[in-house]
C-alpha positions in Angstrom: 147.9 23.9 122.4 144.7 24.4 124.4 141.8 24.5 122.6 138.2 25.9 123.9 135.1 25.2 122.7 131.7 27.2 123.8 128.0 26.4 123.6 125.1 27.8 125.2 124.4 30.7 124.2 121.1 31.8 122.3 118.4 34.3 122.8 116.5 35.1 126.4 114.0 37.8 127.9 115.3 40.0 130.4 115.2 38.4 133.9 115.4 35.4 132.1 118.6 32.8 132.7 121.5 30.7 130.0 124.1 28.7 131.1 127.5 29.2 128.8 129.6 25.4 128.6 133.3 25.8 127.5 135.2 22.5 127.0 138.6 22.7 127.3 140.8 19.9 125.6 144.9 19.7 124.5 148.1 21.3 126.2 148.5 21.5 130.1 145.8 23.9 131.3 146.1 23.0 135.3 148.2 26.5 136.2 145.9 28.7 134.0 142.9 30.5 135.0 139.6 30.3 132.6 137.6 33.2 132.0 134.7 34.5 130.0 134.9 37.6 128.0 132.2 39.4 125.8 131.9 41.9 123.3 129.6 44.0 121.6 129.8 45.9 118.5 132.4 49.0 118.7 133.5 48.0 122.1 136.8 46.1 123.4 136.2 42.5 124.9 135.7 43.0 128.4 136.5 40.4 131.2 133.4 39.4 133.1 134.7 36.4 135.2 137.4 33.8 135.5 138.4 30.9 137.8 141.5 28.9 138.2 141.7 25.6 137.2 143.5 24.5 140.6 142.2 25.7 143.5 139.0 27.5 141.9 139.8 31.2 143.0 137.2 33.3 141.4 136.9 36.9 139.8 133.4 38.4 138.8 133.2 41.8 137.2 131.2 44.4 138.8 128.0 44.6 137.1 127.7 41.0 137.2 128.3 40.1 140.4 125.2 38.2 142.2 123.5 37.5 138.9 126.2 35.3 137.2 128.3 32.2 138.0 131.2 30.4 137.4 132.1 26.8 137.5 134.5 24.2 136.7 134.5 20.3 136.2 137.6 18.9 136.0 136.6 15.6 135.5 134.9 16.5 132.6 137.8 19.5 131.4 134.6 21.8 131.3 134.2 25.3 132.5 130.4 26.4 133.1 129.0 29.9 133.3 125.7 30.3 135.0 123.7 33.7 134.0 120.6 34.6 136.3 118.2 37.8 136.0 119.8 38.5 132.5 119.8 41.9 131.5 119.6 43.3 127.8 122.8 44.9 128.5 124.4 41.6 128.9 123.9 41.1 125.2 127.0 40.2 123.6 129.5 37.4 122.0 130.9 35.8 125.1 134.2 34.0 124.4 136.0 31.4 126.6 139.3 31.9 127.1 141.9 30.5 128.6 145.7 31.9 130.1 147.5 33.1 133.0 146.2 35.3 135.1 147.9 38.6 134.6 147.4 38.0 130.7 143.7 37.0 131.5 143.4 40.3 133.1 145.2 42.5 130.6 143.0 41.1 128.4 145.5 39.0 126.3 144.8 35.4 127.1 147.1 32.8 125.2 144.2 31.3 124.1 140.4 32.0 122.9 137.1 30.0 122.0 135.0 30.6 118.7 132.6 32.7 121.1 129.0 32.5 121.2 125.9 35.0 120.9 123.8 35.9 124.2 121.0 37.9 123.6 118.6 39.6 125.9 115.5 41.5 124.8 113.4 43.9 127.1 
């Protein structure tokens, strides 16, 4: 059983920058690709990036591409997510989680984080 724990988050002004740590502990995680999800109130988690654990193959979402990061340790079994020129409509619950890739990008990873709140104001 994988297990994923976040920290990081908090509260920013726009054009301002966090940096999201998920540590990833238990099970065998090296063929699954880690991703970052968020939600906001009334909307569906949405994927905003993910990387594999071997090999480091990235995916960014659209809107974040250029502004945000992602990063892996393996040393230290931690996945990192580096947000630059935040954006108020990057406020959300961001969740680590972890799972193949085709689940990871039909939005049912086998497994999820606590989450954590970013928020942006103007």
């Amino acid at each position: 059983q994988v297990q994923l724990v976040e920290s990081g988050g908090g509260l920013v002004q726009a054009g301002g920058s966090l940096r999201l740590s998920c540590a990833v502990s238990g099970g065998t995680f090296s063929t699954l690709r880690i991703a970052w999800f968020r939600q906001t109130p009334g909307k569906e988690r949405e994927l905003v990036t993910a990387i594999a654990w071997n090999g480091g193959t990235t995916y960014y979402k659209d809107s974040v591409k250029g502004r945000f990061s992602i990063s892996r340790d393996n040393a230290k079994n931690s996945v990192f997510l580096e947000m630059n020129s935040l954006k108020p409509e990057d406020t959300a619950v961001y969740y680590c989680a972890a799972g193949l890739w085709w689940r990871v990008q039909s939005g049912i990873p086998e497994y999820w984080g606590q989450g954590t709140q970013v928020t942006v104001s103007s």
